[in-house]
Backbone as ProteinMPNN parsed JSONL, in Angstrom:
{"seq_chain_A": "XXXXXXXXXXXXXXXXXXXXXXXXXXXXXXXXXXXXXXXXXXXXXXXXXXXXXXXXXXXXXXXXXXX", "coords_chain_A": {"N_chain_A": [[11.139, 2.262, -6.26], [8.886, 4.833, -4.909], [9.933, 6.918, -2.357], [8.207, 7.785, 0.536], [7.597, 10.839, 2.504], [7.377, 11.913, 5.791], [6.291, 14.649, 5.351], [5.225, 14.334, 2.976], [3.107, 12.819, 3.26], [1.617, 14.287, 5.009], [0.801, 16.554, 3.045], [-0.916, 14.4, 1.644], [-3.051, 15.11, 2.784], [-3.983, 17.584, 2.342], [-4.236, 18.719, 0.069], [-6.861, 19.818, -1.629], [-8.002, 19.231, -3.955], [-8.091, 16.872, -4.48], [-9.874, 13.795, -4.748], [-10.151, 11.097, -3.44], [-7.022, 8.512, -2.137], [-4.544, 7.462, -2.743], [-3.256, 3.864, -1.686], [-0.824, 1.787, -1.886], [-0.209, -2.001, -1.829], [1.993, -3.836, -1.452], [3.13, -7.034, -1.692], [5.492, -9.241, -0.658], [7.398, -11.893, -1.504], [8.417, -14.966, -0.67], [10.465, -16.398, -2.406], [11.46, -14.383, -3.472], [10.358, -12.833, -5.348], [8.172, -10.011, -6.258], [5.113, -8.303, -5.815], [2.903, -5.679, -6.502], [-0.029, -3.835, -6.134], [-2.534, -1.418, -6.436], [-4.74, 0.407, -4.624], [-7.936, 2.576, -3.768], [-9.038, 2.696, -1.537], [-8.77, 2.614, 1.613], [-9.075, 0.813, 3.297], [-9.866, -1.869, 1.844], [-7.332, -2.426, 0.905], [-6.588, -2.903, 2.928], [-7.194, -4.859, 3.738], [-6.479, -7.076, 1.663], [-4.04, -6.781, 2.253], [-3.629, -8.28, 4.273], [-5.164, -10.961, 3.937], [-2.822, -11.475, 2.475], [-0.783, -12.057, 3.986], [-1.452, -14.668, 5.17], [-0.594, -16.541, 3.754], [1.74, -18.921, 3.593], [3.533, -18.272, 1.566], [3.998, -16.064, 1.124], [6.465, -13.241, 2.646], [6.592, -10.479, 3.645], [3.787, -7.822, 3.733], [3.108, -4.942, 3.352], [1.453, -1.813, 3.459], [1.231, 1.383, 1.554], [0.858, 4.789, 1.622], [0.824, 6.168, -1.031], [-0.544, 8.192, -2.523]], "CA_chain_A": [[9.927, 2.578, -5.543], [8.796, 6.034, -4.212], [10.114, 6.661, -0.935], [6.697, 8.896, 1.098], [7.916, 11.546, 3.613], [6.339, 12.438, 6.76], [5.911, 15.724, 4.802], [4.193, 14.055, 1.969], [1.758, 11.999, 3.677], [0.458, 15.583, 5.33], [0.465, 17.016, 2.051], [-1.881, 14.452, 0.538], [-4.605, 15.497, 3.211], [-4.156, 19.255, 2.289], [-4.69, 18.872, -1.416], [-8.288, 20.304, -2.122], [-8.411, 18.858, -5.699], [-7.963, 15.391, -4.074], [-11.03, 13.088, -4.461], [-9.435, 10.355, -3.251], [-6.084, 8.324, -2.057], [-4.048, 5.985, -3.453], [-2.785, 2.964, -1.518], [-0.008, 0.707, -2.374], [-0.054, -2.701, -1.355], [3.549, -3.999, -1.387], [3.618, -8.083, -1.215], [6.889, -10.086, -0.524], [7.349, -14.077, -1.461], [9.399, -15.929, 0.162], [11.59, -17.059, -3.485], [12.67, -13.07, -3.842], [9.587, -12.373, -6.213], [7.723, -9.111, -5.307], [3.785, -8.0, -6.372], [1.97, -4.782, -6.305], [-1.525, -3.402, -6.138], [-2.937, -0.17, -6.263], [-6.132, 0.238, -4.048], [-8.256, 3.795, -3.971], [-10.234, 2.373, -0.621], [-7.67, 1.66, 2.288], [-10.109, -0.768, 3.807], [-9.603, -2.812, 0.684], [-6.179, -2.558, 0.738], [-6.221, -3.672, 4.207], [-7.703, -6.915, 3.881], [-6.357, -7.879, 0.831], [-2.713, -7.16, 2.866], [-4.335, -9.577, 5.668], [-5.177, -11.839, 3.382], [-1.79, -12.132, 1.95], [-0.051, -12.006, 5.285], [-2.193, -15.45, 5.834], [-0.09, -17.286, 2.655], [2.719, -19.531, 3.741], [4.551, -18.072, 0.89], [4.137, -14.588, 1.883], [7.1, -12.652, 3.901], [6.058, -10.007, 3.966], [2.875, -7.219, 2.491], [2.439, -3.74, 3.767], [0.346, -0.843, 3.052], [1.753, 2.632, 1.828], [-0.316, 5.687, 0.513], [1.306, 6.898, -2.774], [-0.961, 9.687, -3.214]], "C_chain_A": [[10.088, 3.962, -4.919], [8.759, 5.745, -3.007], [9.401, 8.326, -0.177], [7.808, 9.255, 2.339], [7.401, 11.457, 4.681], [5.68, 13.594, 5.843], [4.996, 15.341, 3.314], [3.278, 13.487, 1.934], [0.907, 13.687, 4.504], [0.068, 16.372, 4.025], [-0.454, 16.558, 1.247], [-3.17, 14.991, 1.444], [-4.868, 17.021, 2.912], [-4.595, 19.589, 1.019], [-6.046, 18.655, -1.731], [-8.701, 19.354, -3.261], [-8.597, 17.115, -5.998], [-9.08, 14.621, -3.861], [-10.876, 11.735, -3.741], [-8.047, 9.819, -3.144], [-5.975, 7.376, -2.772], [-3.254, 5.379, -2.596], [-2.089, 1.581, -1.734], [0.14, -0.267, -1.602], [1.246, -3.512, -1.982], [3.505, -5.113, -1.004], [4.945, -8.757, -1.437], [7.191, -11.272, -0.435], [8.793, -14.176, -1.132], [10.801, -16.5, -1.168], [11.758, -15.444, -4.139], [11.495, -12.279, -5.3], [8.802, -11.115, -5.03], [5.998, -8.915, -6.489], [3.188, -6.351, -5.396], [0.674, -4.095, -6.629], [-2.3, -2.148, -5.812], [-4.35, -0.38, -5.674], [-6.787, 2.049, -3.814], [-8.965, 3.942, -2.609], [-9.286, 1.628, 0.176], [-8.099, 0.5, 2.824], [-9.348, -1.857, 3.266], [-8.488, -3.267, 0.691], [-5.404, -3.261, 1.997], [-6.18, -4.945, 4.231], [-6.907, -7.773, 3.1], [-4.263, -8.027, 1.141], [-2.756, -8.182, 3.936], [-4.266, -10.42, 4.808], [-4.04, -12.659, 2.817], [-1.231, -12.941, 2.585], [-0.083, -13.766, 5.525], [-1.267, -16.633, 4.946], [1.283, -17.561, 3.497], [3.923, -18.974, 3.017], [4.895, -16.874, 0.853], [5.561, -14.283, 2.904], [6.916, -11.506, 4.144], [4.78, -8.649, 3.108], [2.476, -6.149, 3.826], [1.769, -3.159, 2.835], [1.12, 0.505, 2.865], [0.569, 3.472, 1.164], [1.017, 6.53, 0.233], [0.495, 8.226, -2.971], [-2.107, 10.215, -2.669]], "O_chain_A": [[11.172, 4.315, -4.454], [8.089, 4.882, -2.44], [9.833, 9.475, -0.275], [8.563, 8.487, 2.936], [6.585, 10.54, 4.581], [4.483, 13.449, 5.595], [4.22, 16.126, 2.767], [2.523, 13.416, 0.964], [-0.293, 13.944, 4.408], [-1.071, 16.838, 4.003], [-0.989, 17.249, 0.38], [-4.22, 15.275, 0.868], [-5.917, 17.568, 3.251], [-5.257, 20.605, 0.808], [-6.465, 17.546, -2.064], [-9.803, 18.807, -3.286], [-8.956, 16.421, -6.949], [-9.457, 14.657, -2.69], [-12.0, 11.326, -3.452], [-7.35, 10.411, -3.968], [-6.789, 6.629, -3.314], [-2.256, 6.07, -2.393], [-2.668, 0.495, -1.753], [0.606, 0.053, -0.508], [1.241, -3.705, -3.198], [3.772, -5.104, 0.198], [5.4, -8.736, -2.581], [7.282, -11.807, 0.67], [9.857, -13.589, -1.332], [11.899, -16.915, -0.796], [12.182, -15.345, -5.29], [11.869, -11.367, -6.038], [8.758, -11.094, -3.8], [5.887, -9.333, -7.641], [3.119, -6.081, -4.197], [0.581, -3.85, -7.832], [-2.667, -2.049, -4.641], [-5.088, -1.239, -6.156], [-5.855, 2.843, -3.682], [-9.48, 5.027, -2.342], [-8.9, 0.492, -0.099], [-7.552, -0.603, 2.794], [-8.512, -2.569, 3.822], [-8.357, -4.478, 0.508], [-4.323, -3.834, 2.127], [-5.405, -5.822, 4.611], [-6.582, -8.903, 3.464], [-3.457, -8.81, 0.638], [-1.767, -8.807, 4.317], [-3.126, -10.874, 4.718], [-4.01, -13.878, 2.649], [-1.03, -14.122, 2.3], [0.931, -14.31, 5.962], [-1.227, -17.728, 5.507], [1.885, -16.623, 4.02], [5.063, -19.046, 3.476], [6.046, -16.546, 0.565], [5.738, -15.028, 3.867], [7.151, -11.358, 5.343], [4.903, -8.549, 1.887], [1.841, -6.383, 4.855], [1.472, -3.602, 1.726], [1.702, 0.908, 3.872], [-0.345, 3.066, 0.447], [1.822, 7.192, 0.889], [0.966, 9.199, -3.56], [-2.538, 11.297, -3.068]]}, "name": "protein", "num_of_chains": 1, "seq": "XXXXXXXXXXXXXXXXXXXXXXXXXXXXXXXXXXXXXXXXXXXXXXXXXXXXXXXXXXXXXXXXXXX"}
């Protein structure tokens, strides 16, 4: 997995050519399995990390921006 800087999260707001971000949602089960989800709309990416969060089998599901 790409590991985001401080210096590369200011860099994606500086990039002109940028129509949009990309947000990685990063879930974590409880039996060592992992799932990820690309979202373009952090909102989206919010909820649907809430939503996980809410699963018994969930340990844990952040949010990164990738790009």
């Amino acid at each position: 997995m790409l590991k985001v800087t401080k210096e590369d999260k200011d860099a994606f707001g500086r990039d002109r050519r940028r129509k949009h971000h990309h947000w990685l949602v990063s879930v974590y089960y409880a039996d060592g399995e992992k799932f990820g989800r690309v979202y373009t709309d952090k909102d989206k990416a919010t909820r649907f990390a809430e939503r996980q969060r809410r699963s018994p089998v969930v340990k844990t599901a952040r949010v990164t921006q990738v790009s």
